[in-house]
C-alpha positions in Angstrom: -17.2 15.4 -24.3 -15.9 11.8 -23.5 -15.2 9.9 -20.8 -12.3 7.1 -20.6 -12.8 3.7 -19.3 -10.1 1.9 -18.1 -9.4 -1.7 -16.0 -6.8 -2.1 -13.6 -4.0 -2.8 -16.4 -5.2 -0.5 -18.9 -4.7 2.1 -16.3 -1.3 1.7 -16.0 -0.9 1.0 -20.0 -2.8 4.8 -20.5 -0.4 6.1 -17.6 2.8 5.2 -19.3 2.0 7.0 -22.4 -0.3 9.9 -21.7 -0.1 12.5 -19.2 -3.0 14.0 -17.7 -2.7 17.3 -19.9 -2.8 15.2 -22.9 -5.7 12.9 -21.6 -7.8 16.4 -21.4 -6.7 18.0 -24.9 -9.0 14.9 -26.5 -12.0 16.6 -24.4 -12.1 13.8 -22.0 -13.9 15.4 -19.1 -13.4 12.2 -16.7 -10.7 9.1 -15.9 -12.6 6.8 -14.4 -12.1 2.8 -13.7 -14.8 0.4 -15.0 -14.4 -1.7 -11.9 -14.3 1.0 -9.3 -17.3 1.1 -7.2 -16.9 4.4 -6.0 -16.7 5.8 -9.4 -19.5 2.8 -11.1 -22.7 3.1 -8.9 -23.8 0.3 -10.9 -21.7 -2.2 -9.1 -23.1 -2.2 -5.3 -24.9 -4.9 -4.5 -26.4 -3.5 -1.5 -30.2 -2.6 -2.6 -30.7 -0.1 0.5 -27.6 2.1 -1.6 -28.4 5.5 -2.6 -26.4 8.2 -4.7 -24.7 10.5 -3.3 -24.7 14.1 -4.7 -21.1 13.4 -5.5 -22.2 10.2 -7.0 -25.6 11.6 -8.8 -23.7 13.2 -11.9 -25.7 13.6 -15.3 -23.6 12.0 -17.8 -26.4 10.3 -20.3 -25.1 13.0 -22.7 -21.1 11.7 -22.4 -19.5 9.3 -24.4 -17.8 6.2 -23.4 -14.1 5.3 -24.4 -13.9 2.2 -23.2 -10.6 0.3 -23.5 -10.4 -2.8 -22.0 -8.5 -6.1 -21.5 -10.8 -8.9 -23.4 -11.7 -10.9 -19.9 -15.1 -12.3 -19.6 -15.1 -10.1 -16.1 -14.8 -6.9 -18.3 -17.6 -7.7 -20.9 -19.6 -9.0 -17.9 -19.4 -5.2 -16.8 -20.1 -3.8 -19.8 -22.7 -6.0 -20.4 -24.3 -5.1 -17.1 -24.4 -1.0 -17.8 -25.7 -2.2 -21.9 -28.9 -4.5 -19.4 -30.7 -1.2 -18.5 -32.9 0.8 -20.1 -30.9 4.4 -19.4 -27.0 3.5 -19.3 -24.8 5.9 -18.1 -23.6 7.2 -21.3 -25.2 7.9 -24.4 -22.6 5.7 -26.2 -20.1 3.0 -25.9 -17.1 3.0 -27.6 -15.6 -0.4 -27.2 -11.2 -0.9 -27.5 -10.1 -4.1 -26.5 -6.1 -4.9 -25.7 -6.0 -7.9 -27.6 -7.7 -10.6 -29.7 -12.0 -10.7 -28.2 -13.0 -14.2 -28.3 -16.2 -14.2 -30.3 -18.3 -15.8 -26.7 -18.0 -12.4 -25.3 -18.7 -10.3 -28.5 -22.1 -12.4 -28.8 -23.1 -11.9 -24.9 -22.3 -7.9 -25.7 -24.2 -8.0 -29.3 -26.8 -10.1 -26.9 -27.8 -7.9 -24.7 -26.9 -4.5 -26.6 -30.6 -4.2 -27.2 -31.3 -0.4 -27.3 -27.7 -0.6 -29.8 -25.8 2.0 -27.1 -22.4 0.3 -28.5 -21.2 2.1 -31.5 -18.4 0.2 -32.5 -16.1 -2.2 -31.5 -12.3 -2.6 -32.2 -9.4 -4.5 -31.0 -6.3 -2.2 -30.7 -3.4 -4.1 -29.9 -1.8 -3.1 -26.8 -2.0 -5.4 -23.9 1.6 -4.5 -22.7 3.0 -1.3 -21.3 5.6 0.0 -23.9 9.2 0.7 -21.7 11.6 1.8 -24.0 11.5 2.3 -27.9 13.0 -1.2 -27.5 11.5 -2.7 -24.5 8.1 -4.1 -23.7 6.8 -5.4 -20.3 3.5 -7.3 -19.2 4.3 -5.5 -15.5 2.8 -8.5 -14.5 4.3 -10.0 -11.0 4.7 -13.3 -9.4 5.3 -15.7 -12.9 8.8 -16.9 -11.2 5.7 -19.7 -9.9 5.2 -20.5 -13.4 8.2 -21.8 -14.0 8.3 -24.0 -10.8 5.4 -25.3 -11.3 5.4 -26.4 -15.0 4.3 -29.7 -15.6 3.4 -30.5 -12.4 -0.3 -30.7 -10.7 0.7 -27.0 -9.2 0.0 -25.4 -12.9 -3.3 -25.2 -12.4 -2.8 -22.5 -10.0 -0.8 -20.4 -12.2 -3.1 -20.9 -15.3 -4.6 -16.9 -15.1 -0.2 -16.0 -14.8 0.1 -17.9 -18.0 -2.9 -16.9 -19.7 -1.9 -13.3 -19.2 1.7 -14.1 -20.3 0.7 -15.8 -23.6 -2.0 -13.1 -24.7 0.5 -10.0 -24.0 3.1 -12.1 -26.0 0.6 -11.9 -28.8 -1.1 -8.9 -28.6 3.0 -8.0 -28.8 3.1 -9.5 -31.9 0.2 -8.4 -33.4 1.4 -4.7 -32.4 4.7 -4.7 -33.9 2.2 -6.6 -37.2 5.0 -9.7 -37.1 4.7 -13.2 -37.9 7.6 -14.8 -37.0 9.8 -16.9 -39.7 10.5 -19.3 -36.7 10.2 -19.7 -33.2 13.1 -21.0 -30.7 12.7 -21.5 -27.1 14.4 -22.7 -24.1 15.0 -25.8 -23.7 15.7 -26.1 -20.5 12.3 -24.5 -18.9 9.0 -26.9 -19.9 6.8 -23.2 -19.6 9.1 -22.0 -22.4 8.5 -24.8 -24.7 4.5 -24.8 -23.5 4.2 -20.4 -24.5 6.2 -21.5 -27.9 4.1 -24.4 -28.6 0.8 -22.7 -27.9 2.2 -19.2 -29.9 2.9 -21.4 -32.8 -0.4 -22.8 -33.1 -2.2 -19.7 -32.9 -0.3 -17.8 -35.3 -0.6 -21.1 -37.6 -4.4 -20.9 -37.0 -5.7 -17.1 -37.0 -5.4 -15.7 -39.7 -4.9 -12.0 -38.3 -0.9 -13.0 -37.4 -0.9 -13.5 -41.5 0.6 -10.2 -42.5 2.1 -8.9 -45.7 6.0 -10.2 -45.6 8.7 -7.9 -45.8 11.2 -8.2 -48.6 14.3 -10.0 -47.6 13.4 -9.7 -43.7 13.4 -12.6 -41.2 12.1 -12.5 -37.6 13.2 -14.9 -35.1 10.8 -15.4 -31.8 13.2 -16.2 -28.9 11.2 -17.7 -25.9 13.3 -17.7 -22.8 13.2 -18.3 -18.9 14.7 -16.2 -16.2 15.8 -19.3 -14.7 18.5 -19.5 -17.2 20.3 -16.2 -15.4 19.2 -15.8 -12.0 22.7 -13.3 -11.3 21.6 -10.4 -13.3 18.5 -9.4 -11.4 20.5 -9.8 -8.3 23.6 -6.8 -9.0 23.7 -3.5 -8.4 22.5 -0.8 -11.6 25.2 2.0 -12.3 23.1 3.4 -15.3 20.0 6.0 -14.2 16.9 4.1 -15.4 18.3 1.2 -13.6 19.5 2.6 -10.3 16.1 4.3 -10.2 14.4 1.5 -10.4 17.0 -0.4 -7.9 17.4 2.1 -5.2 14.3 3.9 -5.7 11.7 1.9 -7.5 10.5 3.2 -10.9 6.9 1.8 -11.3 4.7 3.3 -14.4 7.1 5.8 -15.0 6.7 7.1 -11.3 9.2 7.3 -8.7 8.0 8.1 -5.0 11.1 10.6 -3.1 8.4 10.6 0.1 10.6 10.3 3.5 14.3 11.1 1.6 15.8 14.3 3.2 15.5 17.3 2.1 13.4 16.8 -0.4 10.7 19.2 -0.9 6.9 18.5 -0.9 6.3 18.7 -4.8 8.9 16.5 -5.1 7.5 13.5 -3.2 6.4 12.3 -6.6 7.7 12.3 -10.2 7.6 11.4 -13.4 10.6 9.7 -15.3 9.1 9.3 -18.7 11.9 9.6 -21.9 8.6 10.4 -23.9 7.9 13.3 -22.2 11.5 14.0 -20.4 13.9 14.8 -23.2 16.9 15.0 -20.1 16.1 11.1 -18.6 15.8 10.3 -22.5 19.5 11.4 -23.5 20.7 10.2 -19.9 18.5 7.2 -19.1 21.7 4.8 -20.1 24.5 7.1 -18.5 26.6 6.1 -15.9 26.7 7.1 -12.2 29.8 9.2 -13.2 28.2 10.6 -16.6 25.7 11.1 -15.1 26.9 13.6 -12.3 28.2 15.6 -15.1 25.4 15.9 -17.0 22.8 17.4 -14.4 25.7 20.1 -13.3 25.5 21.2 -16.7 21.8 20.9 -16.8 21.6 23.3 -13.8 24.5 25.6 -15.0 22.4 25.7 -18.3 19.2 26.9 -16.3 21.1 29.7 -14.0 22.1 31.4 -17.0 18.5 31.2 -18.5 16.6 32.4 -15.6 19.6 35.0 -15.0 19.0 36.1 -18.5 15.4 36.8 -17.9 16.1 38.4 -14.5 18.0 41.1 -16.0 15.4 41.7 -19.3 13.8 45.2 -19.0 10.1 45.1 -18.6 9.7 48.9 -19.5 6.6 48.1 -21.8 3.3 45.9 -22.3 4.7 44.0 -25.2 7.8 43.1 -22.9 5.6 42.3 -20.1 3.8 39.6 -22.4 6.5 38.0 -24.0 7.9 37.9 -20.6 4.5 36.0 -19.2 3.9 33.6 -22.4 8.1 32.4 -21.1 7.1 32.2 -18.2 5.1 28.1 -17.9 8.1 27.1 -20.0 10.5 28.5 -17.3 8.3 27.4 -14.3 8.0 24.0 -16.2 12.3 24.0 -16.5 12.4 24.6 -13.1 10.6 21.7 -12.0 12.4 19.4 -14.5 15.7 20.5 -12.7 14.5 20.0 -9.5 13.4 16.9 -9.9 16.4 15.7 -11.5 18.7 17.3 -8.9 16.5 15.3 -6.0 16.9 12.2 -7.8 20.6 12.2 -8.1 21.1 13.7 -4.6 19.0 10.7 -3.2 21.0 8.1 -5.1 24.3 9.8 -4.1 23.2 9.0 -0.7 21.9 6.0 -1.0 25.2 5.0 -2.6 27.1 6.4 0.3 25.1 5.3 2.8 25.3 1.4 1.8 28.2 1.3 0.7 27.3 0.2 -2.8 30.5 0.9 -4.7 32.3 -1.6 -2.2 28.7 -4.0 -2.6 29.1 -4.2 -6.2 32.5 -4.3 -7.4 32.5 -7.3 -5.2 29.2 -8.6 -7.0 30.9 -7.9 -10.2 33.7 -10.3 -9.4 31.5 -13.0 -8.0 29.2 -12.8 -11.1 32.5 -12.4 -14.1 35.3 -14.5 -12.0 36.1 -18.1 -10.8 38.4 -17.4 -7.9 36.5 -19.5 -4.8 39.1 -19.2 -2.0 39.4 -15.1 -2.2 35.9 -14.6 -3.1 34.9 -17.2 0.2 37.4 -14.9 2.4 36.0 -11.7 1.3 32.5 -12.8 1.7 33.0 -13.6 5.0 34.3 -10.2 5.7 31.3 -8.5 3.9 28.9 -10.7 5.9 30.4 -9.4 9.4 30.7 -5.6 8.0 28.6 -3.1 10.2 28.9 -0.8 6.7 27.0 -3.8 4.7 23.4 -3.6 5.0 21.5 -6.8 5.2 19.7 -6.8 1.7 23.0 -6.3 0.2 24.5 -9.3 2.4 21.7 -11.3 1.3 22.6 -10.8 -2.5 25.8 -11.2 -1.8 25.4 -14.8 -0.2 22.7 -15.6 -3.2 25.6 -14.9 -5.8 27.8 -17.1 -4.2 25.6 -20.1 -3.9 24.5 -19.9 -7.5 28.5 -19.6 -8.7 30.0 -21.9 -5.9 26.9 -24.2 -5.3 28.8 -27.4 -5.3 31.9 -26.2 -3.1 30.3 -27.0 0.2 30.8 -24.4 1.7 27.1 -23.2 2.0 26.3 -24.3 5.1 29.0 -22.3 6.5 27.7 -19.1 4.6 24.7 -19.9 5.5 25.8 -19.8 9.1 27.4 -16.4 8.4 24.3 -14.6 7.2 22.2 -15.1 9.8 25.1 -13.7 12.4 25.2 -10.7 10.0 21.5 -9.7 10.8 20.3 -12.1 8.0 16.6 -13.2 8.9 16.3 -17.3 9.1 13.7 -16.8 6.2 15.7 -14.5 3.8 18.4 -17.1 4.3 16.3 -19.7 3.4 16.2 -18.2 0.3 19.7 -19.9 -0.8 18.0 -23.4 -1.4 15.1 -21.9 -3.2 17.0 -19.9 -5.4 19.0 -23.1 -6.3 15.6 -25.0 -6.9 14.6 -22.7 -8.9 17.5 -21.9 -10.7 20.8 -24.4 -9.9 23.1 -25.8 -11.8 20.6 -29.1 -12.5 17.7 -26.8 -13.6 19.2 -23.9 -15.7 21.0 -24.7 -19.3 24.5 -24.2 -19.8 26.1 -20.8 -20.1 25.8 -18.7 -17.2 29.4 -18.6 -16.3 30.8 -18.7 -19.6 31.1 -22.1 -21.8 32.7 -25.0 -20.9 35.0 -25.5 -23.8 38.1 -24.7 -22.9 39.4 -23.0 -25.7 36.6 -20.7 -25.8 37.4 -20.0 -21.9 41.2 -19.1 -22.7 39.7 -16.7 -25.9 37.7 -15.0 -24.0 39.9 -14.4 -20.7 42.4 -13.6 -23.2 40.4 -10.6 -25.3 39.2 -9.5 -21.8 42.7 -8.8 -20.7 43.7 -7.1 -24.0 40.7 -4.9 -24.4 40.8 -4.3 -20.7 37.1 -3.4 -18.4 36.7 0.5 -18.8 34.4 0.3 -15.8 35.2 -2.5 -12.8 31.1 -1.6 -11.8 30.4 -2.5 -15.3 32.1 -5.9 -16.0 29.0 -8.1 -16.3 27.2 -9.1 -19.2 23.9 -10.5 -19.1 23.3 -14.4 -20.8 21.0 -12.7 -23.0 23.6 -10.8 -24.4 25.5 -14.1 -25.3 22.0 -15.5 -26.5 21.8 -12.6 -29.1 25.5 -13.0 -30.4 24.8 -16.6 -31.0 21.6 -15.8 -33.1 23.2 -13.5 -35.1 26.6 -15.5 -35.7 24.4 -18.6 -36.5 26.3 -20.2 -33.4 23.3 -20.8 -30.8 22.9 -25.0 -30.3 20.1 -26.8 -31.3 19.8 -28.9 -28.4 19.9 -25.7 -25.9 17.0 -23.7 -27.8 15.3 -26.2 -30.4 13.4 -24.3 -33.4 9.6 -24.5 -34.0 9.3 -23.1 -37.7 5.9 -21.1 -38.1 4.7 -22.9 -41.5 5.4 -26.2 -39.4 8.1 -27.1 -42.1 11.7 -27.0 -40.6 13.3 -25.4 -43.7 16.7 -24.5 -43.8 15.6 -20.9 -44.8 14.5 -20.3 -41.6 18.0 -21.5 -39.9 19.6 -18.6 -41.5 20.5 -15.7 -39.1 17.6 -13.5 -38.3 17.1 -9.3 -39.6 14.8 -8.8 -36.1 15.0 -10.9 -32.9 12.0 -10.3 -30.5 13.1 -11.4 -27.4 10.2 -13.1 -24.7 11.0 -13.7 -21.1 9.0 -15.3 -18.7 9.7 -14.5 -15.1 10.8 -11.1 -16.0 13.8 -8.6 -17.8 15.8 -6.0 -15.6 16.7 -2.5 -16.9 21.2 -4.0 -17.1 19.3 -6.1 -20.3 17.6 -3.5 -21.4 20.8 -1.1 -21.2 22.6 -3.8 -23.1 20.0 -4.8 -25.8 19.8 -0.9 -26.5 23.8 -0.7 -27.4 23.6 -3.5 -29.3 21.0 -2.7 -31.5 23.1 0.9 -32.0 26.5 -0.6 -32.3 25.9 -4.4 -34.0 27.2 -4.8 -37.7 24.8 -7.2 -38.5 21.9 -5.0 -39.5 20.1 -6.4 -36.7 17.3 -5.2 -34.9 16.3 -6.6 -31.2 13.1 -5.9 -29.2 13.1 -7.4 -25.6 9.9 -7.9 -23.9 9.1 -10.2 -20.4 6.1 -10.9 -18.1 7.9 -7.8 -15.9 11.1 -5.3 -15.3 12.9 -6.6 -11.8 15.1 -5.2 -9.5 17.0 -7.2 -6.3 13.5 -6.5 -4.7 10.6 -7.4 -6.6 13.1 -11.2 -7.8 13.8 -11.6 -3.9 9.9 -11.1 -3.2 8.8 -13.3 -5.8 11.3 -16.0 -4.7 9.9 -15.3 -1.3 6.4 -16.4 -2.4 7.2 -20.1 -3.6 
């Protein structure tokens, strides 16, 4: 019999992978957090404390799992159960997310006098695993970072950037890569500071040295949300990412609490394509394809439960086989609920807001230089009654970012705020541009400035036609990745750092794997793409995209809001 020992992060890192159920099957009779002081009566500081019954549970004959981020405040905790004479537990099992700096394993080998700990490991996985092909820190508020790089203020993001650069290599370390070379962005100093400091700690520890693979090159691409403020701004169409944009899709969870109609078991679910085989086949279809495909998941599950309705029971062996169906059904059932609620919710939410108006006029402002329509409609979307404010507020962000030397933003400005914009959320035009205008971001977001490239491009677009006008919008990365693999992406836009220090042409040549690190943040349109084109690409290449978090319009607006 175990119990599990978690911190706040390894929490959610356990949550995204396990259920419950599965948690139990490994005999652990107990969940508990190592810094909880309801659940660690060890922790209260008050001496006239007593146990509770509830509290005053014999566990000296459990074992611990313990698995831990590698902070001094965890070991401290540890260390302070390991100082007594009769621990909790009759052993300590010690798992650590990443690399244990060997201070903290001498304070733990220090004062594990009566030898409780039985061993101690680090098992690489200080991130929360999204997608087969996505990675995330979930860790909020790095926009901050970036603004503050190189300035006195970095000081106060040092624990942001700490966190950042120890997921980026307990990443590594995960997927067992050392990169052939490193390349970063040049126009954000925290990009170049993560791939300077990554560099020298795979040049220096030996454990990033692994066996290399036979003909395969890795390329380590270091970027900035800075460089493509737009795509966390627009509108999802595919179901992971309207989830998470209309809904909020947090550790796999999504909370239906308040929406009509929707019943009491359903107030909170699980969207997991690890243990949802539905959200894993649909989790990149469309609004449209999407409709479709639950109709014919609940047609599907009428005729199975009609089926069963009309089996004769007439004897004890029918009666069983009948009963040992019978969680699978109920467990069907559930699955088809939930799935119906969600989409019912969205189709509401869609309707409601008018969101198919919202975004194919986002999609023009982010894929299209057209100032003098796109200024007349804004102003008409800005005085709608159907528009809701949030949306209005995008809306006006998009255009400053596209048109922000038209002068014209006063006048939006102006606009918003007799829309039922707040004074502060308008406000949010100049910081968006200090943190991410023309001056500060590198070249690229609206499509090069070479004119022959322009013409190319507008000209395949026209041949090849948009299959979906909601769906126009390709994210920078996306560009980013085609110049890697085409051997096309500038030097003096994302420099190289080679891992052996030695600037070889070897590792110039177009990469096999590209693993992808943003600070300040991916969204789920990046992940949708990255996911096509590592199933569609003739190159042979393989991309993995990780960030320091996955944003929609919300959680980017409220970290803008906090500089």
């Amino acid at each position: 019999m175990k119990v599990l020992l978690l911190d706040a992060v390894t929490t959610q890192i356990i949550s995204s992978v396990y259920s419950q159920t599965e948690i139990q099957q490994k005999e652990v009779y107990l969940v508990s957090r190592l810094d909880d002081v309801k659940s660690n009566p060890m922790l209260h500081t008050d001496k006239n404390y007593t146990l509770s019954k509830k509290d005053d549970k014999n566990t000296s004959h459990l074992k611990a799992i313990c698995f831990l981020r590698p902070t001094e405040a965890n070991v401290g905790l540890i260390v302070r159960e390991l100082s007594t004479r009769q621990p909790r537990y009759s052993e300590y099992h010690l798992f650590f997310t990443g690399i244990v700096p060997t201070a903290l394993l001498r304070l733990l080998a220090d004062n594990d006098e009566y030898e409780h700990v039985k061993q101690v490991q680090e098992f690489y996985c200080d991130f929360l695993p999204v997608n087969e092909d996505v990675l995330s820190l979930n860790c909020r508020n790095t926009i901050g970072m970036t603004m503050s790089a190189g300035t006195a203020w970095a000081r106060d993001h040092a624990p942001l950037y700490i966190r950042n650069r120890e997921g980026l290599a307990s990443m590594l370390l995960a997927l067992k890569r050392q990169p052939t070379c490193i390349r970063y962005q040049k126009s954000s100093m925290l990009a170049k500071q993560l791939a300077l400091d990554t560099h020298e700690s795979i040049s220096a520890d030996q454990i990033f040295h692994f066996r290399k693979r036979a003909g395969v090159s890795s390329l380590l691409l270091i970027l900035d949300r800075c460089d493509d403020p737009v795509t966390p701004l627009l509108s999802q169409w595919t179901y992971q990412g309207m989830v998470h944009e209309l809904l909020g899709l947090n550790n796999n969870r999504v909370v239906l609490r308040g929406a009509p109609g929707v019943h009491k078991d359903l107030e909170e679910v699980v969207l997991s394509s690890a243990q949802d085989e539905f959200f894993h086949k649909n989790r990149y279809a469309n609004f449209g394809e999407l409709g479709e495909a639950i109709k014919k998941l609940l047609d599907d599950y009428q005729k199975q439960t009609q089926s069963h309705s009309k089996s004769n029971l007439n004897s004890i062996e029918d009666m069983q086989a009948f009963m040992e169906k019978f969680p699978e059904i109920r467990s069907r059932s559930h699955n088809v609920s939930k799935h119906v609620a969600i989409m019912g919710e969205l189709a509401r939410l869609v309707d409601v807001c008018s969101l198919l108006d919202v975004s194919q006029f986002e999609q023009e402002l982010a894929c299209a230089d057209d100032h003098a329509t796109h200024l007349r409609e804004l102003m008409e979307k800005l005085s709608s009654q159907q528009v809701k404010v949030p949306d209005k507020l995008r809306l006006g962000l998009l255009y400053a970012i596209r048109y922000e030397h038209h002068g014209f933003l006063a006048r939006v400005k102006s606009s918003m705020m007799d829309g039922g914009v707040p004074p502060d959320m308008v406000d949010l035009m100049d910081i968006i541009l200090r943190y991410a205008g023309e001056k500060v971001r590198g070249p690229g977001l609206f499509g090069s400035h070479d004119v022959i490239s322009k013409m190319t491009k507008n000209f395949m677009s026209s041949v090849q036609g948009v299959s979906n006008v909601y769906a126009q919008h390709v994210p920078l990365v996306i560009d980013t990745i085609n110049s890697v693999v085409r051997n096309r992406l500038k030097e003096n836009t994302h420099p190289f750092l080679s891992n052996n220090g030695v600037d070889s042409a070897a590792n110039r040549k177009p990469p096999q794997e590209i693993i992808i690190f943003m600070l300040g943040g991916i969204t789920y349109e990046e992940a949708t793409n990255v996911y096509e084109f590592n199933q569609t690409n003739t190159y042979g290449v393989k991309v993995v995209l990780s960030g320091s978090t996955i944003h929609n319009s919300t959680s980017f607006l409220d970290e803008l809001k906090a500089l």
